[in-house]
N, C-alpha and C positions, 0 to 999 in steps of 0.2 A: 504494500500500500504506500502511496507516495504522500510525503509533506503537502499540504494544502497550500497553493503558493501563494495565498494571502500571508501565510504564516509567518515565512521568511523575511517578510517587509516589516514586521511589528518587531521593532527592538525589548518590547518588553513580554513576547510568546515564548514558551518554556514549556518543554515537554514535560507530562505527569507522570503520565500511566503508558505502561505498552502489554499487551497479553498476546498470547499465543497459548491453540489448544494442541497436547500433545496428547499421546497414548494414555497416559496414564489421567490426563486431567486436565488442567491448566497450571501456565507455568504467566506470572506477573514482576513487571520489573515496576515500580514506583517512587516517585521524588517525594518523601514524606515533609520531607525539608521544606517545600515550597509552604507550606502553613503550618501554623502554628497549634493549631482549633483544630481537632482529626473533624467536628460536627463540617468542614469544609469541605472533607472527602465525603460524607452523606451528600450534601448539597449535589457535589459532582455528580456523584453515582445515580442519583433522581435525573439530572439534566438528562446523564446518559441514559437510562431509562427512558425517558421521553424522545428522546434523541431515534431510538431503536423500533419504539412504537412506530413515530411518524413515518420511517424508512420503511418496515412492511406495510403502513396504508400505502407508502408510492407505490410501492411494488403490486398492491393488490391480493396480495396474500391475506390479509386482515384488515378488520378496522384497526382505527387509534388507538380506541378505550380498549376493545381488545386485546391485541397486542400489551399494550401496556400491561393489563390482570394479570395475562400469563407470565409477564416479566415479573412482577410483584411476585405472583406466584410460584416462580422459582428461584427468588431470592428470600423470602420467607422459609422454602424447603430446606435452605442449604443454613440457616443460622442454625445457630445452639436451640433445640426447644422448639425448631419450625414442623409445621406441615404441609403438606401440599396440597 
């Protein structure tokens, strides 16, 4: 996947988060550094959440809300105490 080339122009854009799914799972490399409040990384994790909904309405796969439940809902599965 390539840099967004908006990205490169904003001297103050800074990479976070990178994931990759391997065999056994997923493997995450993350700048925790960049804030200070981990509640920032919630923040994130929602945008990207929504982020992923809207990407399968474009695609037609799902709706918005849709999409988005199921993402709730397997991020709900995977904490301490979730279910699906």
């Amino acid at each position: 996947m390539d840099v967004p080339e908006h990205m490169t122009a904003d001297p103050e854009a800074s990479e976070v988060l990178r994931a990759w799914t391997v065999t056994e799972g997923q493997v995450f490399s993350v700048q925790v550094e960049r804030w200070n409040d981990p509640a920032a990384w919630g923040m994130l994790l929602a945008d990207l959440a929504r982020h992923i909904a809207r990407s399968y309405a474009e695609s037609g796969v799902r709706t918005e809300p849709a999409a988005l439940q199921r993402v709730i809902a397997g991020f709900r599965a995977e904490l301490p105490g979730g279910d699906a």
